[in-house]
PDB file of N, CA, C and O in Angstrom:
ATOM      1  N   UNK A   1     238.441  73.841 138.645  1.00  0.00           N
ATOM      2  CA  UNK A   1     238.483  75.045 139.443  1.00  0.00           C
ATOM      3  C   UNK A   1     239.364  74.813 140.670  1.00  0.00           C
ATOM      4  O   UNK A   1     239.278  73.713 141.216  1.00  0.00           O
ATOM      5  N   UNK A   2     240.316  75.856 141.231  1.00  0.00           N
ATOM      6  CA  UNK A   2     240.811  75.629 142.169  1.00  0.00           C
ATOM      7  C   UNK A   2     240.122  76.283 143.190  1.00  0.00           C
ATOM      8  O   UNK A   2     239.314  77.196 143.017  1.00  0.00           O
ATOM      9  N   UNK A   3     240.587  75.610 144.670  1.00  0.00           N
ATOM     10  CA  UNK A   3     240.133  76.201 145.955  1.00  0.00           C
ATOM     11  C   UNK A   3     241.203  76.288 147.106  1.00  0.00           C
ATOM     12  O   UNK A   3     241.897  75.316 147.408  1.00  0.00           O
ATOM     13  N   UNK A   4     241.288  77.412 147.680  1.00  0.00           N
ATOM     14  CA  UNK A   4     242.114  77.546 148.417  1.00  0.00           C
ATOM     15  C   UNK A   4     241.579  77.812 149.454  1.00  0.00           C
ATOM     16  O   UNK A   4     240.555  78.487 149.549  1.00  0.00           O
ATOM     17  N   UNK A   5     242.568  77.024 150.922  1.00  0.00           N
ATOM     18  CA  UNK A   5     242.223  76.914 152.368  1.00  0.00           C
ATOM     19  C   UNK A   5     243.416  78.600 152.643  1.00  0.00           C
ATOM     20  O   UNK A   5     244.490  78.692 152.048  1.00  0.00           O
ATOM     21  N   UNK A   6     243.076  79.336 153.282  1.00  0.00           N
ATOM     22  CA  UNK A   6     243.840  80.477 153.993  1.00  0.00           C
ATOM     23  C   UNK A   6     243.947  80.588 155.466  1.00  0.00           C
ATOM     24  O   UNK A   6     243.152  79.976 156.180  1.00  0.00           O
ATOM     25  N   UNK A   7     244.787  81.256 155.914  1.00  0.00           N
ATOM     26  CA  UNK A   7     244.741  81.809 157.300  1.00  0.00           C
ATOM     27  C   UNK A   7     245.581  83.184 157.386  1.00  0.00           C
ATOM     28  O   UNK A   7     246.726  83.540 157.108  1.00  0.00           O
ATOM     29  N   UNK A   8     244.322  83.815 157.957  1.00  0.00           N
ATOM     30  CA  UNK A   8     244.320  85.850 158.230  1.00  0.00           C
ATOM     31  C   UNK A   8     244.940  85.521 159.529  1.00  0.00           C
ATOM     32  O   UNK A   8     244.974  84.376 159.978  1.00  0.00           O
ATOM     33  N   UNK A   9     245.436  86.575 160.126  1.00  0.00           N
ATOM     34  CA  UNK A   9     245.893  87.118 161.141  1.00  0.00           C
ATOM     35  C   UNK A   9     246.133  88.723 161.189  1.00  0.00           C
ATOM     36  O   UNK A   9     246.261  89.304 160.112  1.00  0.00           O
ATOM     37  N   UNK A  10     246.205  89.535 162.528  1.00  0.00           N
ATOM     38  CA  UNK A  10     246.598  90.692 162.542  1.00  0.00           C
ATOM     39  C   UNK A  10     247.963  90.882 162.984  1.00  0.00           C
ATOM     40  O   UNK A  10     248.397  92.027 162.862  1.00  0.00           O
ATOM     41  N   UNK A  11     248.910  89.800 163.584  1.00  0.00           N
ATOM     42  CA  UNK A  11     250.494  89.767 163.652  1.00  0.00           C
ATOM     43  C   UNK A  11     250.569  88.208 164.294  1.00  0.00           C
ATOM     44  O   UNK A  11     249.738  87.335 164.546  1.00  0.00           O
ATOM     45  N   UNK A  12     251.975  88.343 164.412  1.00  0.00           N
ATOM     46  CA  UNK A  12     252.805  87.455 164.780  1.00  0.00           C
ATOM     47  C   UNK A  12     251.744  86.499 166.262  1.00  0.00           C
ATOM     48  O   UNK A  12     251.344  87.242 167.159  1.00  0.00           O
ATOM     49  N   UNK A  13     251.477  85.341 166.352  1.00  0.00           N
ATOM     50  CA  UNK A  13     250.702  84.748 166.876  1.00  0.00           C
ATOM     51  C   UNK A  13     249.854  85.379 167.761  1.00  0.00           C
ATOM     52  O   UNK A  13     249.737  85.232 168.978  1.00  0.00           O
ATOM     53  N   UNK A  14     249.018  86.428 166.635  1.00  0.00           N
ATOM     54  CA  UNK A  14     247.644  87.112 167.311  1.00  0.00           C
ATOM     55  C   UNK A  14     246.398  86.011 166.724  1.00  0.00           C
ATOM     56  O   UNK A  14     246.573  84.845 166.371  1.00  0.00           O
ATOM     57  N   UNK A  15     245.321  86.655 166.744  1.00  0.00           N
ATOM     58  CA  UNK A  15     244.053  85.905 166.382  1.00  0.00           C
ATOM     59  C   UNK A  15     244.193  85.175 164.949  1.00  0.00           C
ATOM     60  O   UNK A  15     244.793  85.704 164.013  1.00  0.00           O
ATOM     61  N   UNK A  16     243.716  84.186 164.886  1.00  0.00           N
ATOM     62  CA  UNK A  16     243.918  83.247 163.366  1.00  0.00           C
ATOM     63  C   UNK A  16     242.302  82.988 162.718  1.00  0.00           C
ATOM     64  O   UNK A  16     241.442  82.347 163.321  1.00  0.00           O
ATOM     65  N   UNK A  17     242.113  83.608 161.421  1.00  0.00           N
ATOM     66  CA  UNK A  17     240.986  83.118 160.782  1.00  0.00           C
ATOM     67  C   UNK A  17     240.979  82.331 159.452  1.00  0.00           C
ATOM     68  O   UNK A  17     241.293  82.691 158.318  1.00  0.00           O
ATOM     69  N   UNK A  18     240.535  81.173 159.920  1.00  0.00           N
ATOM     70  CA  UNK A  18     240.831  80.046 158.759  1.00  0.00           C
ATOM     71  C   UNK A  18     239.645  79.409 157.611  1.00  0.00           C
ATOM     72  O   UNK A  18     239.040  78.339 157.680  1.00  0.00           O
ATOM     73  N   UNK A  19     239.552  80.648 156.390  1.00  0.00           N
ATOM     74  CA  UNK A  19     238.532  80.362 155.867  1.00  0.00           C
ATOM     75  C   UNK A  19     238.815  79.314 154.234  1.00  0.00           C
ATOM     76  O   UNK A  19     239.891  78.804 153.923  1.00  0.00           O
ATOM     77  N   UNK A  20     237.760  79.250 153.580  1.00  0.00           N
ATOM     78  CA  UNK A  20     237.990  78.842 152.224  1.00  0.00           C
ATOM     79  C   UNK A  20     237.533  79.660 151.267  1.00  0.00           C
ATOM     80  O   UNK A  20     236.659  80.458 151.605  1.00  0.00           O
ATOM     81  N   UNK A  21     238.008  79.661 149.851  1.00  0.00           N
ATOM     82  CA  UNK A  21     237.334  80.088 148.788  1.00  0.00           C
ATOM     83  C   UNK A  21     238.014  79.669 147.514  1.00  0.00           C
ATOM     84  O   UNK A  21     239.097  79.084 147.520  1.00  0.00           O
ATOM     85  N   UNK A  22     237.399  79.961 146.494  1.00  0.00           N
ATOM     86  CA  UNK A  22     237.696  79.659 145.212  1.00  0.00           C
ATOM     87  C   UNK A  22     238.527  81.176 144.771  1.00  0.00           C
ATOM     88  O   UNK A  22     239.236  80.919 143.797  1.00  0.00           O
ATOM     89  N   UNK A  23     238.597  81.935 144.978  1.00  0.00           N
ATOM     90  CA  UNK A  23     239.499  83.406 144.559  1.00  0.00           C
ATOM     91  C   UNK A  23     240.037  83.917 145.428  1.00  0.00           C
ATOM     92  O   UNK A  23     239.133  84.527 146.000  1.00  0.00           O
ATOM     93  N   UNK A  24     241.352  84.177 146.184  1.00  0.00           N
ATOM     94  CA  UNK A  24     241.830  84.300 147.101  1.00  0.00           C
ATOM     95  C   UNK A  24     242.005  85.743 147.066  1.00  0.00           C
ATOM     96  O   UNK A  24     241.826  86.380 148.104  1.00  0.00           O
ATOM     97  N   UNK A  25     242.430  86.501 145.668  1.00  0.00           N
ATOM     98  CA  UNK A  25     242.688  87.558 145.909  1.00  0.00           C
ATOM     99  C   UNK A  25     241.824  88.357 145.778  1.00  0.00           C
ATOM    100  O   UNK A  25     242.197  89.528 145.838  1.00  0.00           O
ATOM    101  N   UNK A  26     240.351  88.103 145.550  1.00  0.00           N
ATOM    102  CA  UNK A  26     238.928  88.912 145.928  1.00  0.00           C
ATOM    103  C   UNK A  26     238.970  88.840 147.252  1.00  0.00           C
ATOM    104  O   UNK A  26     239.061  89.924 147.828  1.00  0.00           O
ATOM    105  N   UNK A  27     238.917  87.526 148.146  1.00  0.00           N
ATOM    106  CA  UNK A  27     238.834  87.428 149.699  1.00  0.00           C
ATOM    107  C   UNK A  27     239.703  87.557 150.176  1.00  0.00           C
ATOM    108  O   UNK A  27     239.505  87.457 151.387  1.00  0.00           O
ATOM    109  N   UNK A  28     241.292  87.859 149.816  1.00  0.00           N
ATOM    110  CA  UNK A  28     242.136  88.958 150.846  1.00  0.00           C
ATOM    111  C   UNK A  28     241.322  90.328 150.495  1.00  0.00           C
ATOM    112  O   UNK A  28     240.602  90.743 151.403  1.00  0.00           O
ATOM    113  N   UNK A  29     241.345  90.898 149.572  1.00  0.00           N
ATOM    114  CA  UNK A  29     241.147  92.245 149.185  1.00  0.00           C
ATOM    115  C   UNK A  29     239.375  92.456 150.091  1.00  0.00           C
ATOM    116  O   UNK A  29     239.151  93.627 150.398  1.00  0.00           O
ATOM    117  N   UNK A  30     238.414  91.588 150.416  1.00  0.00           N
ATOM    118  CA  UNK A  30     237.544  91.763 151.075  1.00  0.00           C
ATOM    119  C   UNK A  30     237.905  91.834 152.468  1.00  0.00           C
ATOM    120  O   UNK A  30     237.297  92.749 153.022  1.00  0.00           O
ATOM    121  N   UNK A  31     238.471  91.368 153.029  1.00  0.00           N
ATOM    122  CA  UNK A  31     239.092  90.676 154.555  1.00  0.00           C
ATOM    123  C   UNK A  31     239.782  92.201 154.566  1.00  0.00           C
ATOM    124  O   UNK A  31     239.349  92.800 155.551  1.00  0.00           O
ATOM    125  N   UNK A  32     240.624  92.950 153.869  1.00  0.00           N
ATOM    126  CA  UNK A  32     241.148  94.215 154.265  1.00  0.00           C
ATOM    127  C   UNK A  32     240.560  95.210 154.328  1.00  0.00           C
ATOM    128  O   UNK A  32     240.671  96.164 155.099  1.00  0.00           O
ATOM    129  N   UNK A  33     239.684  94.956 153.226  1.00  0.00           N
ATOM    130  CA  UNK A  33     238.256  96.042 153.687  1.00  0.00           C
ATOM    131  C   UNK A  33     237.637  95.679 154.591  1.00  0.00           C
ATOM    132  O   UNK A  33     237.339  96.735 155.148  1.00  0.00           O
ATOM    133  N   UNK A  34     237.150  94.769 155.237  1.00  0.00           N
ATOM    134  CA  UNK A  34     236.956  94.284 156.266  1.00  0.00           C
ATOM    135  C   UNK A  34     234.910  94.226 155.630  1.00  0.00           C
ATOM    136  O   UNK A  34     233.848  94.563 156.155  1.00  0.00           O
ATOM    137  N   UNK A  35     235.283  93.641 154.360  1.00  0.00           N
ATOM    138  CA  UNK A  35     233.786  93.080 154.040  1.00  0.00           C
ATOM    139  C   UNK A  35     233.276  91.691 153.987  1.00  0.00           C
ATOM    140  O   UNK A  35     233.673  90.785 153.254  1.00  0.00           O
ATOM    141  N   UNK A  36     231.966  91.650 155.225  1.00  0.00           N
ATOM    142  CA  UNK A  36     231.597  90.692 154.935  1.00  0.00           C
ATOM    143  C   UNK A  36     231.995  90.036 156.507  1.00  0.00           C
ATOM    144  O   UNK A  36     231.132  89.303 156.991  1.00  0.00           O
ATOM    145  N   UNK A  37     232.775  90.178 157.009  1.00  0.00           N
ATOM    146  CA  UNK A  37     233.213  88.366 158.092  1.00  0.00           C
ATOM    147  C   UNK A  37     233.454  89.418 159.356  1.00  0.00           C
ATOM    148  O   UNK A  37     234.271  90.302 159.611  1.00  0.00           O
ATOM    149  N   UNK A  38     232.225  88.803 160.045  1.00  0.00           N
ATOM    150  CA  UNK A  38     232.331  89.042 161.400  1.00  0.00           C
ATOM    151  C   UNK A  38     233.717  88.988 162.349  1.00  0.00           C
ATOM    152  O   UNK A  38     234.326  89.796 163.050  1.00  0.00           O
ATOM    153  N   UNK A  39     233.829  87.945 162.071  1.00  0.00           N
ATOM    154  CA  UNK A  39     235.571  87.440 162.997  1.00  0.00           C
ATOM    155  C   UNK A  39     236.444  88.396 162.543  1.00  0.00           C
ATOM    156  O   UNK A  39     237.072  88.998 163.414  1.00  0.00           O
ATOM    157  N   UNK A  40     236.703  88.781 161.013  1.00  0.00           N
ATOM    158  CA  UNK A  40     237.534  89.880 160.381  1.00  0.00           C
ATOM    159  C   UNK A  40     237.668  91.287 161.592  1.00  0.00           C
ATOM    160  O   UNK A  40     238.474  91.717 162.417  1.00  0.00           O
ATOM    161  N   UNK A  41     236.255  91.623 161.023  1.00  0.00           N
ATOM    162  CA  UNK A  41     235.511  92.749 161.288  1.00  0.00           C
ATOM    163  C   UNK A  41     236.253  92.957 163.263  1.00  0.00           C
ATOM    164  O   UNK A  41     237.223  93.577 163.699  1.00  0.00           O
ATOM    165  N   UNK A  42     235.514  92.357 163.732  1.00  0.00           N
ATOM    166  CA  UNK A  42     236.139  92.135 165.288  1.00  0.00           C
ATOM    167  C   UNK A  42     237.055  92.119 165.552  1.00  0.00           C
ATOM    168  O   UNK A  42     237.479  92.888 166.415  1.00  0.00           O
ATOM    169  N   UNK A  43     237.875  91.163 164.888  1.00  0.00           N
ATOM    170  CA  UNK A  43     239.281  91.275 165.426  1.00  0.00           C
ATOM    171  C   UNK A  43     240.448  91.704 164.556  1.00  0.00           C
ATOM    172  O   UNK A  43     241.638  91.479 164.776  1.00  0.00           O
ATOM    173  N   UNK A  44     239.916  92.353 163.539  1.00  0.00           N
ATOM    174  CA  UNK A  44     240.864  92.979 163.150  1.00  0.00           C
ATOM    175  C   UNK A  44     242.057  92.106 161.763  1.00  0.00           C
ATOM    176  O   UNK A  44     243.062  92.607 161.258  1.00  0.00           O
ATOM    177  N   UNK A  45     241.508  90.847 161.510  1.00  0.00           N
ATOM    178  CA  UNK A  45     242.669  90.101 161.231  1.00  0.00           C
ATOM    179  C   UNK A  45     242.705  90.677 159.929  1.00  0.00           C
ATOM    180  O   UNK A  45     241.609  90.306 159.507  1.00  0.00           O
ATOM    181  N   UNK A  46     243.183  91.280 159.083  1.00  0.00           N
ATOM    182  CA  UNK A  46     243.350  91.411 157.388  1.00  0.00           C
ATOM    183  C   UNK A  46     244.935  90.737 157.122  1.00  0.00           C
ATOM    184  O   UNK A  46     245.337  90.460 155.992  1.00  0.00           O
ATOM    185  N   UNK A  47     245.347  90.633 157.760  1.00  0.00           N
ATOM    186  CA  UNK A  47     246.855  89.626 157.069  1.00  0.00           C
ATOM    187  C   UNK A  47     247.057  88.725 156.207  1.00  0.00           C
ATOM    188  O   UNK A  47     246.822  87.685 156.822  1.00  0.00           O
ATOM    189  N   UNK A  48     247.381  88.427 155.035  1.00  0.00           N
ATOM    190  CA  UNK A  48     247.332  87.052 154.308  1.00  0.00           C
ATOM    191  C   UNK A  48     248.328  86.046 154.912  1.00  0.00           C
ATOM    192  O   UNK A  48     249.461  86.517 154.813  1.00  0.00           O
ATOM    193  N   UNK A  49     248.330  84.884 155.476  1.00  0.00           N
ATOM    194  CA  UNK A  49     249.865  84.727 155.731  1.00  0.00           C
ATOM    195  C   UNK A  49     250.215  83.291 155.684  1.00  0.00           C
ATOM    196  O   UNK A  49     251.336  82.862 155.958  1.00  0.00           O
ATOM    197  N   UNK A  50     249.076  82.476 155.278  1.00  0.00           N
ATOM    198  CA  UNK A  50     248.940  81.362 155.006  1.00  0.00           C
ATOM    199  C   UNK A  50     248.017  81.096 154.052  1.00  0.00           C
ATOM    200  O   UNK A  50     246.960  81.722 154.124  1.00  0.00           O
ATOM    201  N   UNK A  51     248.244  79.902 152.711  1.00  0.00           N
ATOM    202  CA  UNK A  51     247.390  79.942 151.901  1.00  0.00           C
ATOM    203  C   UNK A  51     247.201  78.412 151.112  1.00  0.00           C
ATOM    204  O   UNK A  51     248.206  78.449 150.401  1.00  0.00           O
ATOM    205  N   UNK A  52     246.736  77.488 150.891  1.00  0.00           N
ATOM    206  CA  UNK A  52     247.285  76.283 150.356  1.00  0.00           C
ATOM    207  C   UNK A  52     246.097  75.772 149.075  1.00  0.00           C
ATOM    208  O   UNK A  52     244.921  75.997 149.362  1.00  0.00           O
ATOM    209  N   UNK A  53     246.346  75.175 147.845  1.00  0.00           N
ATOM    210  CA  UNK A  53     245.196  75.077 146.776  1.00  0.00           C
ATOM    211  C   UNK A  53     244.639  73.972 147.170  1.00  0.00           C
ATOM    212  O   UNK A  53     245.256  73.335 148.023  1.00  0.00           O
ATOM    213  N   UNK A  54     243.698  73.582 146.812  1.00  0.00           N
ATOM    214  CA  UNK A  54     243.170  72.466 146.545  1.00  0.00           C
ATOM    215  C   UNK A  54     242.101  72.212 144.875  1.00  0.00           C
ATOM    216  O   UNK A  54     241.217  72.920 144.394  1.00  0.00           O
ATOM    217  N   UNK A  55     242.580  71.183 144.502  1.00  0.00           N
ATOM    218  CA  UNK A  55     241.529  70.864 142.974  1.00  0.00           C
ATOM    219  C   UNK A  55     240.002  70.407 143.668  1.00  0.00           C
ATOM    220  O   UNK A  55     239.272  69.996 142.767  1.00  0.00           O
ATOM    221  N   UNK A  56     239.585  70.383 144.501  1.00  0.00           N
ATOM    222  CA  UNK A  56     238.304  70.444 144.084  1.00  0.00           C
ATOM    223  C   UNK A  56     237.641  70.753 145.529  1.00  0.00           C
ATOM    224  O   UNK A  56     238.259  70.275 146.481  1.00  0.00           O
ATOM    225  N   UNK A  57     236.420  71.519 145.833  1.00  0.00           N
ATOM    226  CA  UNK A  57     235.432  72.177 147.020  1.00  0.00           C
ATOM    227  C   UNK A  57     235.408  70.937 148.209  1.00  0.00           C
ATOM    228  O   UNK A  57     235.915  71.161 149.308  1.00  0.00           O
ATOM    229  N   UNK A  58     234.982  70.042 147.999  1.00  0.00           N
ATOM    230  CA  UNK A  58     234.963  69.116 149.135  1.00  0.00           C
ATOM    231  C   UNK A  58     236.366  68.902 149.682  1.00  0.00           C
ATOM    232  O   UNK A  58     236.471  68.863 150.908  1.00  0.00           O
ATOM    233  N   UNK A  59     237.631  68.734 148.820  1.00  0.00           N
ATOM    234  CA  UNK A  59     238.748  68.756 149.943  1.00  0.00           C
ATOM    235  C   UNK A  59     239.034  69.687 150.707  1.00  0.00           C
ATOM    236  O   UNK A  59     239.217  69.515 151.912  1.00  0.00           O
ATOM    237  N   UNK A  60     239.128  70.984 150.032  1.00  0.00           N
ATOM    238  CA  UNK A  60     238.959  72.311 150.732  1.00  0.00           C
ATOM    239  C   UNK A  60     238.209  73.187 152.018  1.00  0.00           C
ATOM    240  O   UNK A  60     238.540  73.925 152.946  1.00  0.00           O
ATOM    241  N   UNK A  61     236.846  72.522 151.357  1.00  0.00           N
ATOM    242  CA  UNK A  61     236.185  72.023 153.076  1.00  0.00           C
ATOM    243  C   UNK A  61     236.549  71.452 154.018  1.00  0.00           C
ATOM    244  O   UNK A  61     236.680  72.053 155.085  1.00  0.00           O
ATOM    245  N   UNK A  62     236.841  70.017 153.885  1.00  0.00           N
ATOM    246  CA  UNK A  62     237.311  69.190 155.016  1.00  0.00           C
ATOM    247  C   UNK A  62     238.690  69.421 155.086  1.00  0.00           C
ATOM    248  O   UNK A  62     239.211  68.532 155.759  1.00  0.00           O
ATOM    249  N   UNK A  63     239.575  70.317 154.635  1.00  0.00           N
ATOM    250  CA  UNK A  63     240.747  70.866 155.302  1.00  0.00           C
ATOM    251  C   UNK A  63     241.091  72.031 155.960  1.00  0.00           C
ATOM    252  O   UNK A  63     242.049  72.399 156.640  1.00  0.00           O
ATOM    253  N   UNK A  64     239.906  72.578 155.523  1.00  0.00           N
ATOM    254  CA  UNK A  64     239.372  74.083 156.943  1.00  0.00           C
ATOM    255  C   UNK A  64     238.801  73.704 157.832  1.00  0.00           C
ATOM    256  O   UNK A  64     239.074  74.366 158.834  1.00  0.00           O
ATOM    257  N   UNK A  65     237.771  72.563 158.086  1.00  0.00           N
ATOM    258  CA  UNK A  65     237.566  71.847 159.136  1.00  0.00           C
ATOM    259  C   UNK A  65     238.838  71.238 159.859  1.00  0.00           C
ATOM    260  O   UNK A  65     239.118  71.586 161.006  1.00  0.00           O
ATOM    261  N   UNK A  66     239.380  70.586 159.361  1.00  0.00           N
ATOM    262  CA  UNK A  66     240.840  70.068 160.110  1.00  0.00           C
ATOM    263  C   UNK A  66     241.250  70.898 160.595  1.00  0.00           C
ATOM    264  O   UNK A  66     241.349  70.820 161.820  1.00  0.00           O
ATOM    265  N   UNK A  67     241.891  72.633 159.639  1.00  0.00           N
ATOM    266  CA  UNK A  67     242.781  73.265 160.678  1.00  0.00           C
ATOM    267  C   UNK A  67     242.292  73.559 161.996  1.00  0.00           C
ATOM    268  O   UNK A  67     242.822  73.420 163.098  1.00  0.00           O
ATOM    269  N   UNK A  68     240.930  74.087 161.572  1.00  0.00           N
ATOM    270  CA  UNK A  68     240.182  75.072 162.370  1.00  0.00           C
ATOM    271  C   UNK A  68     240.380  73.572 163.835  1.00  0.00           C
ATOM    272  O   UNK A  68     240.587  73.896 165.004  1.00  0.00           O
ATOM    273  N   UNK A  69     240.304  72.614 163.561  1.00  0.00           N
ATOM    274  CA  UNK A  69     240.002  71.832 164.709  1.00  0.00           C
ATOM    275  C   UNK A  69     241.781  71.721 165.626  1.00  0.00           C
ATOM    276  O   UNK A  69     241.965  71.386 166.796  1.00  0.00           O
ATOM    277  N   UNK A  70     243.056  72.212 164.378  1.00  0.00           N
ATOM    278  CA  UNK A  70     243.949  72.037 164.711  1.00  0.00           C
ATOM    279  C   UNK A  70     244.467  72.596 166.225  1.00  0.00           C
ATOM    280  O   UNK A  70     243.726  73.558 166.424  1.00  0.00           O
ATOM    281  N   UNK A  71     245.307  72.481 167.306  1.00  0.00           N
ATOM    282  CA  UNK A  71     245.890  73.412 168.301  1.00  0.00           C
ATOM    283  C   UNK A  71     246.513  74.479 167.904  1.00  0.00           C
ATOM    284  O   UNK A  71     247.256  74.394 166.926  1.00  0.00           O
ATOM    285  N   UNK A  72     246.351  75.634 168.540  1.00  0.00           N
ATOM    286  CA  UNK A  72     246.935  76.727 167.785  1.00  0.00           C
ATOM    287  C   UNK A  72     248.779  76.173 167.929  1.00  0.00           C
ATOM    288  O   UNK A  72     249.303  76.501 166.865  1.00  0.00           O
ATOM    289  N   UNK A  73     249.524  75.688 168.582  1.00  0.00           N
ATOM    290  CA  UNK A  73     250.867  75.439 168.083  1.00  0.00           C
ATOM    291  C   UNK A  73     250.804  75.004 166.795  1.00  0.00           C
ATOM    292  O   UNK A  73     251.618  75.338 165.934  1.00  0.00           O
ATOM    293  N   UNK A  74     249.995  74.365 166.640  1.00  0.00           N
ATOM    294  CA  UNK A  74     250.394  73.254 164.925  1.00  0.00           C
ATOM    295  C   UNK A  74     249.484  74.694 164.208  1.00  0.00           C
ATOM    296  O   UNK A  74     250.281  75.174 163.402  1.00  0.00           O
ATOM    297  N   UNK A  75     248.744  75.173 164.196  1.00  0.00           N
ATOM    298  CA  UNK A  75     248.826  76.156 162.873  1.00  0.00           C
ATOM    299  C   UNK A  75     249.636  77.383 162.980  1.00  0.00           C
ATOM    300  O   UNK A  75     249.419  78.314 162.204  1.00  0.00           O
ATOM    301  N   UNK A  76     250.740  77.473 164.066  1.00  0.00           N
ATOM    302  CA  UNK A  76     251.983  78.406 163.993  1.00  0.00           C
ATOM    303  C   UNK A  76     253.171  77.846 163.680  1.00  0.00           C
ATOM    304  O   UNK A  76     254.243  78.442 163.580  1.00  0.00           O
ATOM    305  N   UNK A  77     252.938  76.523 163.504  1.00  0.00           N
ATOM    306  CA  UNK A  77     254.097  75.538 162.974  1.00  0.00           C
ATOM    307  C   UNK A  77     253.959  75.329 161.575  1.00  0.00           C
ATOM    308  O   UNK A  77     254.951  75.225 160.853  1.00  0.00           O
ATOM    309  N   UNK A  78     252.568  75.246 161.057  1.00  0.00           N
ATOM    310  CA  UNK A  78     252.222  75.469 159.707  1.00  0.00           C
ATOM    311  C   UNK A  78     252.322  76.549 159.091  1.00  0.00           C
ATOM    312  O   UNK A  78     252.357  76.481 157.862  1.00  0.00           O
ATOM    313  N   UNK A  79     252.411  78.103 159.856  1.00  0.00           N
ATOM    314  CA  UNK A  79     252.526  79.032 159.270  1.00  0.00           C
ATOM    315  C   UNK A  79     253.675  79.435 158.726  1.00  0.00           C
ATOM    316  O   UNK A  79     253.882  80.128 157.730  1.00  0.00           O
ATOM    317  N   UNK A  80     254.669  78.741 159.766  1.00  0.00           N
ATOM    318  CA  UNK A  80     256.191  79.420 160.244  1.00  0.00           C
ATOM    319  C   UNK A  80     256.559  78.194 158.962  1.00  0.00           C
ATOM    320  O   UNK A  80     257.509  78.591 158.287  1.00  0.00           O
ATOM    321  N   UNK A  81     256.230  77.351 158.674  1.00  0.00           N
ATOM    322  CA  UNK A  81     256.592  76.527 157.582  1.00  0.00           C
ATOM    323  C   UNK A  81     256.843  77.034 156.531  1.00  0.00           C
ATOM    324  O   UNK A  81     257.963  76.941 156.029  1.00  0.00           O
ATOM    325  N   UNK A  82     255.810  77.709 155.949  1.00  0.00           N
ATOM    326  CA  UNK A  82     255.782  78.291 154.809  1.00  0.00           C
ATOM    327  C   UNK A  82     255.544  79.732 154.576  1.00  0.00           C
ATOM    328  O   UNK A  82     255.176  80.001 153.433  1.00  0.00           O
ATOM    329  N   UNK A  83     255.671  80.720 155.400  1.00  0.00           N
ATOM    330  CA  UNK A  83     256.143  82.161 155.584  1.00  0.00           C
ATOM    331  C   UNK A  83     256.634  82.328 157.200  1.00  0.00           C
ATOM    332  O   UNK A  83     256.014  82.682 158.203  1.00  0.00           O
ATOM    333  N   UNK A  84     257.798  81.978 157.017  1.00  0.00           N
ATOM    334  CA  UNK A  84     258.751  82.402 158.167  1.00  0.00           C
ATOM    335  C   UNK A  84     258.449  83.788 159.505  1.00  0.00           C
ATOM    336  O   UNK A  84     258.246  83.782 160.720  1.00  0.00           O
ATOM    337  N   UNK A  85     258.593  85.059 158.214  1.00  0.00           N
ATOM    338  CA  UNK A  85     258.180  86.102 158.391  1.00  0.00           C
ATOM    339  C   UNK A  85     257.072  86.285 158.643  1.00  0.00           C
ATOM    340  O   UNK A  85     256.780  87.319 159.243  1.00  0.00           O
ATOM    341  N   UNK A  86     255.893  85.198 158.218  1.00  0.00           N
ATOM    342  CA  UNK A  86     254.703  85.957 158.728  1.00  0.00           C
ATOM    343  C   UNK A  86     254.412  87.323 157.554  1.00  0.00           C
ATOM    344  O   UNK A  86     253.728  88.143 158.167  1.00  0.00           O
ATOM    345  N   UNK A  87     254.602  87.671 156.573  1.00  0.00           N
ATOM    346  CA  UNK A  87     254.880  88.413 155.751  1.00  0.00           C
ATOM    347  C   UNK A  87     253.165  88.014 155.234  1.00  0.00           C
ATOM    348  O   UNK A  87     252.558  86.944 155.273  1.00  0.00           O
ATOM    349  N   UNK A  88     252.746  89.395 154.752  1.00  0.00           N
ATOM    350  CA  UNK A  88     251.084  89.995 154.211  1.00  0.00           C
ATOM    351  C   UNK A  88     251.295  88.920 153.092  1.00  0.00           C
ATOM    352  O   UNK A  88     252.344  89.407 152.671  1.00  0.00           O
ATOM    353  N   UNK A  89     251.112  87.908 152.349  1.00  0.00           N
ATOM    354  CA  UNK A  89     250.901  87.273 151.296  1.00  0.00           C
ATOM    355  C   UNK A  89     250.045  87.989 150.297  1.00  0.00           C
ATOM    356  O   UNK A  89     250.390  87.572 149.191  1.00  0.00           O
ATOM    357  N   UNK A  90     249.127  88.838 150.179  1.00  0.00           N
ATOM    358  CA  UNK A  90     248.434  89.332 149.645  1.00  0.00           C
ATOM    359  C   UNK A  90     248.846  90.249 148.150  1.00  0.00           C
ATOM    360  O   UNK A  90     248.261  90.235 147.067  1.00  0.00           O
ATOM    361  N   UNK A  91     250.080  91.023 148.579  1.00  0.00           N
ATOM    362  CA  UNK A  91     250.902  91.475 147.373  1.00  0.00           C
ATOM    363  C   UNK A  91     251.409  90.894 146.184  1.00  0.00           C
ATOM    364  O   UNK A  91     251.547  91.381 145.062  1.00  0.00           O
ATOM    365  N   UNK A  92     251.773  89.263 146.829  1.00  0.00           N
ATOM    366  CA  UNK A  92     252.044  88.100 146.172  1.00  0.00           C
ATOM    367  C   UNK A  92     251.232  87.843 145.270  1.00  0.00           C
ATOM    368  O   UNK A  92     251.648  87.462 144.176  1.00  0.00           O
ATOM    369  N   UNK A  93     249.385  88.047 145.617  1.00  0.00           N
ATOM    370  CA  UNK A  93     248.639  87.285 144.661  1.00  0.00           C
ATOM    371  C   UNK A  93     248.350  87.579 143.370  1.00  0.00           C
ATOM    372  O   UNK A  93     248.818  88.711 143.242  1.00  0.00           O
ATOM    373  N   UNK A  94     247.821  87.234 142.227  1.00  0.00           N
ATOM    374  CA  UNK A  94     248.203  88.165 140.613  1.00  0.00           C
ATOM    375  C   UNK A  94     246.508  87.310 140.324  1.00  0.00           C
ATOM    376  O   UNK A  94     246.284  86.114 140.513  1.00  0.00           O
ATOM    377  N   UNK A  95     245.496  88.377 139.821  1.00  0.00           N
ATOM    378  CA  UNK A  95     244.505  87.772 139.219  1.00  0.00           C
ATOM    379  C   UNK A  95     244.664  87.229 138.381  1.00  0.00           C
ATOM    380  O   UNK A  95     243.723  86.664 137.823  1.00  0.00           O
TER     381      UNK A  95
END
């Protein structure tokens, strides 16, 4: 099974929410409805704009722990890495 680490935002270095899951494009499509996650819900973030796999739940964990512990420069350096634009990732995803 795969697991993927994400990070929501509502624009260009606004609020960052850095969660995990095993189906990404159920939990973008929840995060835009804004079901379920307080932090969402509040601040608004539904953006896809960062996303990375992992093969199995325990790495995936302890690499949402890492970001989340990261400085916000290094997860706008990670973002800008791999979507420049900052661009909704979400359109991208294919069940």
């Amino acid at each position: 099974m795969r697991y993927f680490v994400y990070i929501l935002t509502d624009q260009r270095d606004g609020p960052l929410h850095i969660g995990v899951t095993n189906d990404i494009a159920r939990r973008a499509w929840e995060r835009r409805e804004e079901a379920g996650a307080r932090f969402t819900e509040r601040y608004g973030v539904r953006r896809l704009v960062y996303a990375e796999t992992h093969d199995n739940a325990e790495r995936a964990l302890r690499r949402e722990r890492a970001l989340k512990a990261w400085k916000d420069d290094w997860k706008i350096e990670l973002i800008e890495g791999a979507n420049p634009e900052w661009d909704d990732l979400t359109e991208t995803l294919s069940r």
